[in-house]
C-alpha positions in Angstrom: -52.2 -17.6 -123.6 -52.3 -18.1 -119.9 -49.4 -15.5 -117.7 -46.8 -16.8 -116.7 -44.8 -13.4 -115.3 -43.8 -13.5 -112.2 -46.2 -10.8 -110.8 -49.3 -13.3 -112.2 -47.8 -16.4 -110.3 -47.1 -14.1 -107.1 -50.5 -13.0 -107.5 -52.0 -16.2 -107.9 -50.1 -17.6 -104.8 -50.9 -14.7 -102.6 -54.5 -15.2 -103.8 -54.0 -19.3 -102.7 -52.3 -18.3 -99.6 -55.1 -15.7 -98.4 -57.8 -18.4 -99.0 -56.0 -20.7 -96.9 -56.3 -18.4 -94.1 -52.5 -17.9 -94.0 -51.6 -14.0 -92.1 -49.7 -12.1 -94.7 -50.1 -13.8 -97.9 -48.7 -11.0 -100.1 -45.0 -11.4 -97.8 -45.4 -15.3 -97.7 -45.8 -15.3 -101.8 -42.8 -13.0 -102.6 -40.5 -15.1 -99.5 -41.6 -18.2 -101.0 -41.0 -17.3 -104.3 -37.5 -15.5 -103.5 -36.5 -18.6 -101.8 -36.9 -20.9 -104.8 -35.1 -18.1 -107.2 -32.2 -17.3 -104.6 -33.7 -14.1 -103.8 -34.6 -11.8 -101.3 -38.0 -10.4 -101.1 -36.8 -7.2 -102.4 -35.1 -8.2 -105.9 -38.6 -10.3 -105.8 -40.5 -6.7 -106.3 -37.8 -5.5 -108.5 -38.3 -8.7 -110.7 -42.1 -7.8 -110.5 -41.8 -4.7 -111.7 -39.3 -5.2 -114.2 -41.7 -8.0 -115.8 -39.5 -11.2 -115.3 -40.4 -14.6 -115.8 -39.4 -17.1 -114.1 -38.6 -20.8 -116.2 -41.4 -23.6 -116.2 -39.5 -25.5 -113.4 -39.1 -22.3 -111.3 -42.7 -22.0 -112.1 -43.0 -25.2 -110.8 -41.4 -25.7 -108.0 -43.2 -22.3 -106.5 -46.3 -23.8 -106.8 -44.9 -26.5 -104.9 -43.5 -24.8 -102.0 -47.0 -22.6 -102.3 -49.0 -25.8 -102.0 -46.9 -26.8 -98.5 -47.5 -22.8 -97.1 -51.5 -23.1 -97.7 -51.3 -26.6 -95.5 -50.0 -24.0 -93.0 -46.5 -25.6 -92.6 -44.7 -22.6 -91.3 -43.0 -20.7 -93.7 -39.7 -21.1 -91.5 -39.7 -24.4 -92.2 -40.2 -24.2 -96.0 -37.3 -22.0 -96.1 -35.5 -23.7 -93.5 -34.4 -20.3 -91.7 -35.9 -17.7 -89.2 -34.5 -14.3 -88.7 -34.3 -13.5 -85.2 -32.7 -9.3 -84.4 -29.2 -9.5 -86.9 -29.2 -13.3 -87.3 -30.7 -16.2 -89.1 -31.3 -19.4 -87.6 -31.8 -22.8 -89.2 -34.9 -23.9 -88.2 -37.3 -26.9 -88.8 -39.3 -30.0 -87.6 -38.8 -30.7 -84.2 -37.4 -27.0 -82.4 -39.8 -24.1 -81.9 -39.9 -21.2 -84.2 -38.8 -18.2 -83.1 -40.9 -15.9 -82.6 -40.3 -11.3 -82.9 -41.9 -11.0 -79.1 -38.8 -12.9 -78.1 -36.3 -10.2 -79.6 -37.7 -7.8 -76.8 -37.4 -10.6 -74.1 -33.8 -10.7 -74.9 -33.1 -7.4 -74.7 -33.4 -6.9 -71.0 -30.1 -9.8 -71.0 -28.3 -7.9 -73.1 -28.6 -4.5 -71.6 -28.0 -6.5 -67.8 -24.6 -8.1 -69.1 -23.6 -5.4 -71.0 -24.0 -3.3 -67.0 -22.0 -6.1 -65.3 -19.4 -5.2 -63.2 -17.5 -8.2 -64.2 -14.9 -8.2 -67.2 -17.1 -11.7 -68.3 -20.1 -11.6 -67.5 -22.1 -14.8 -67.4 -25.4 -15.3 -69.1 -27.5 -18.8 -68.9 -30.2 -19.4 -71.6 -32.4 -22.3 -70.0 -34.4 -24.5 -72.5 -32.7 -22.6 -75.9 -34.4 -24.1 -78.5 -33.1 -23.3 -81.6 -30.1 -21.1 -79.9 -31.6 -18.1 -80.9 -31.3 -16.2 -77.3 -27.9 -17.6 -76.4 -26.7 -16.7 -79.3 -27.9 -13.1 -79.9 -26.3 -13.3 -75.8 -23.2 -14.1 -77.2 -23.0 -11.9 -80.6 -24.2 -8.7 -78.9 -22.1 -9.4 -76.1 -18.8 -10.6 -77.0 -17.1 -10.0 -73.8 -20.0 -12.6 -72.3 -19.6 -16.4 -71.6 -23.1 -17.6 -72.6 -24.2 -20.9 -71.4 -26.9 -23.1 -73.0 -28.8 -26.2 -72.2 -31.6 -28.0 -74.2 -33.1 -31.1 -73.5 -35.3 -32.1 -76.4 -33.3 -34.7 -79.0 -35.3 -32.8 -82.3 -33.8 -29.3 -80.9 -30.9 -29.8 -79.5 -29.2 -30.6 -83.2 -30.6 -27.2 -84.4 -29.4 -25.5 -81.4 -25.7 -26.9 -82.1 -25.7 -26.5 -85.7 -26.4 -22.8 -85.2 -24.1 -22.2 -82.3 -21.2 -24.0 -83.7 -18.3 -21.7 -83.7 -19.0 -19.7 -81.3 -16.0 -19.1 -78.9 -18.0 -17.9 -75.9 -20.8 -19.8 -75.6 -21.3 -23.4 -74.1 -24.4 -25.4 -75.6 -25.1 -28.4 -73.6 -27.9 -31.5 -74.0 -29.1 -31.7 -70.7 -32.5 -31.0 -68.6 -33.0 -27.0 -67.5 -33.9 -28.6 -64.3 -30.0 -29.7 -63.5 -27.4 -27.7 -66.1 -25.0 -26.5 -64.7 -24.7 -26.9 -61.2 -21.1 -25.8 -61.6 -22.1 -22.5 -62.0 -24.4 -21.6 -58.9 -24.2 -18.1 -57.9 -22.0 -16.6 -60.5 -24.5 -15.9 -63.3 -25.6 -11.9 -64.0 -28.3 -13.4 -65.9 -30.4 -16.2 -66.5 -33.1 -16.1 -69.2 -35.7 -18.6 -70.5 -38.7 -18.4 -73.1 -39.7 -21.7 -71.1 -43.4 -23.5 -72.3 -46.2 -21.7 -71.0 -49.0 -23.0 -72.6 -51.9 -24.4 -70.2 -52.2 -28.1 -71.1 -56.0 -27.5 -72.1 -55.5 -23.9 -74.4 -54.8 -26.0 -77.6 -53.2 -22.9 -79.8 -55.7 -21.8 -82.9 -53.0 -21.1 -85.2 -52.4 -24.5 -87.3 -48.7 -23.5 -87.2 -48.1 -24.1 -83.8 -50.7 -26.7 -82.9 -49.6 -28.8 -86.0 -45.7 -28.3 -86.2 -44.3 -26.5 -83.2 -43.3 -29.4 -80.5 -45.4 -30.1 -77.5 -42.3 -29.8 -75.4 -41.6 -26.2 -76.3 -45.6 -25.5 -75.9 -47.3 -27.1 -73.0 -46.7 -26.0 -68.8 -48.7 -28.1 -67.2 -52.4 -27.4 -65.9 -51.7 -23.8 -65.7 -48.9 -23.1 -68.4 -46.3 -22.4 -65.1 -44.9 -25.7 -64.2 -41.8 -24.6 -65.5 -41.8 -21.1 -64.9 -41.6 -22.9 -61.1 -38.8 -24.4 -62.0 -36.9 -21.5 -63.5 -37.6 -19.6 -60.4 -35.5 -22.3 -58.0 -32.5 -22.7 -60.6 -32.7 -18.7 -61.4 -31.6 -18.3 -57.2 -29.0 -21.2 -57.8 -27.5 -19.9 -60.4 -27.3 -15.7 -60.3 -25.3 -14.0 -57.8 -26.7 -11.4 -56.2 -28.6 -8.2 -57.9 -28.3 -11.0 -61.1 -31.8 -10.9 -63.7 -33.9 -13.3 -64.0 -36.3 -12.8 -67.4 -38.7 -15.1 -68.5 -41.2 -14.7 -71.7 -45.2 -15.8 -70.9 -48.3 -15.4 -72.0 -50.0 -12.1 -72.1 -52.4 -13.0 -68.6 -49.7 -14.9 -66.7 -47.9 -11.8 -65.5 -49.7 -11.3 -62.4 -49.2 -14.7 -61.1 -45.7 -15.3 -62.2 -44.5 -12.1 -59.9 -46.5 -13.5 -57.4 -44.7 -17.4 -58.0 -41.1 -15.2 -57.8 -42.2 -12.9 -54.5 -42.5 -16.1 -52.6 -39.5 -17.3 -53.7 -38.2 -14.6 -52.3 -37.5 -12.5 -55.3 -37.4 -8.5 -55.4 -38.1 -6.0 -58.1 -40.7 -8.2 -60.1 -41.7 -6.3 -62.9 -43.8 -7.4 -66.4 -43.0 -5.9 -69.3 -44.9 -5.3 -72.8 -43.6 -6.7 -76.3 -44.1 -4.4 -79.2 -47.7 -5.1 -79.6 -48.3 -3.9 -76.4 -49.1 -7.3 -74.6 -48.0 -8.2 -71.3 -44.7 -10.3 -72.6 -41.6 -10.5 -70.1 -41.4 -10.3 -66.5 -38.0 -9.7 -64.4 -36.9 -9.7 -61.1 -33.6 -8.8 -59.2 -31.8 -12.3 -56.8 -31.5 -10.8 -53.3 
C-alpha cells in the first residue's frame, strides 16, 4: 500500500522539485504544501513529525500546485504572496517579485528619513512595483509622507491593492520620468530598484526570464537607461543633503557613481547586499 503521510508526499515533491532544477526544493515542498493546508512551513514539520495525512484532495491539489513549481512558475505567484522585511505583499503575473537584496536597499531610506530634520519627512519610491519599498517607507516610518508612482498597467493594480489604506503614502499611475513635479526640492529621499538589466544578458533563471515583466527587467544597451533618468529627477526632487539610493547589478557600481559625479552628485558610495555583492549605491544632492 503506497504512503500517503505527509512526509512521503513532501518527500516525493521535494524529490520532483530538485529534478526540476528548482533552488531549495525541501522549503518550496513544505510552502507549497503549507499553502494548500492553511499552514505555515512550521506546523508543516510539526505535521511531519507527528505523522499526519493529509485527505486525497489535499493530496491532490499539492501535486497540483507541485506540478506548476517544477515548470518554475515562481513560487510567489503560486502562493500569491511575497514576504518582504515585516510585510507580505500580494504578488503575481504582471509586477516583479520582490526580491531579499532589496530589504537592504531600503534600509539606507529608512535610516535617512528617520535622520530628517523635518517633522514629515518626504520619501519618493520611483517605479514601485508591487509597493513593497514605499510601503516598508511608510510602516517603518510613520511620521513620513511616502510618495509612489508606477507606470506599468499589470503592476500598478498590485501596487494599490497593497498600499490601500495607508494614510501616509500617495500611490500614483504615472511614468517615473514625470511624477510629481509638485514636489521638486522637498524630498529627503528618493529611492528606486529601477530595471537594470542589459537588453542582451537574457537572465538564466526561468523565473525571471519566463514570468517577471520585461519592463521591470531590461535598461537599455547597458542596463542604465534609467538609472540616467533617476539621476535627473533625483536633483529635481531632493532638497539639499537629500539621498538618492538606487539597487543594480553587482558590476554596475563603478559606472553608475561615475553617471551621478557628472551630474553633479557628491558622496557616491556602493554598498554590498548580504551576499556580499556590490548591490546599492548612494549619493548626497548638493
Amino acid at each position: 500500500m503506497p504512503d500517503t503521510s505527509l512526509a512521503a508526499l513532501v518527500h516525493a515533491a521535494a524529490q520532483r522539485l530538485a529534478e526540476a532544477g528548482v533552488p531549495d526544493p525541501l522549503v518550496d515542498a513544505e510552502l507549497l504544501a503549507g499553502h494548500v493546508l492553511g499552514w505555515s512551513r512550521g506546523e508543516v514539520q510539526a505535521a511531519i513529525i507527528r505523522g499526519d495525512a493529509p485527505g486525497e484532495e489535499e493530496a491532490a491539489a499539492i501535486d497540483a500546485v507541485v506540478v506548476r513549481r517544477a515548470a518554475r512558475e515562481p513560487l510567489q505567484h503560486i502562493t500569491g504572496t511575497a514576504p518582504f522585511r515585516h510585510l507580505e505583499l500580494a504578488v503575481g503575473p504582471g509586477v516583479f517579485v520582490p526580491r531579499p537584496e532589496t530589504e537592504t536597499l531600503v534600509q539606507y531610506a529608512i535610516d535617512a528619513l528617520l535622520a530628517a530634520a523635518e517633522p514629515e519627512p518626504i520619501g519618493i519610491d520611483l517605479g514601485t512595483g508591487s509597493g513593497a519599498i514605499a510601503l516598508a517607507m511608510a510602516t517603518e516610518v510613520p511620521h513620513a509622507r511616502v510618495f509612489a508612482a508606477e507606470l506599468s498597467p499589470e503592476a500598478y493594480p498590485w501596487a494599490r491593492r497593497n498600499t490601500e489604506g495607508v494614510a501616509n503614502l500617495t500611490l500614483v499611475n504615472e511614468d517615473l520620468a514625470h511624477a510629481f513635479r509638485d514636489l521638486a526640492g522637498t524630498a529627503s529621499v528618493v529611492i528606486s530598484n529601477p530595471p537594470y538589466v542589459p537588453d542582451a544578458a537574457i537572465p538564466r533563471d526561468p523565473e525571471v526570464r519566463l514570468f517577471d515583466p520585461a519592463m521591470a527587467l531590461y535598461g537599455g544597451e547597458d542596463g542604465l537607461d534609467i538609472v540616467r533618468i533617476l539621476s535627473t529627477r533625483g536633483l529635481e526632487l531632493l532638497r539639499g543633503g537629500g539621498l538618492l539610493v538606487l539597487e543594480h547589478g553587482e558590476l554596475q557600481g563603478e559606472q553608475i557613481r561615475s553617471i551621478l559625479a557628472a551630474d553633479g552628485w557628491r558622496a557616491t558610495a556602493t554598498h554590498r547586499d548580504l551576499t556580499l555583492r556590490d548591490r546599492v549605491t548612494t549619493a548626497v544632492r548638493p
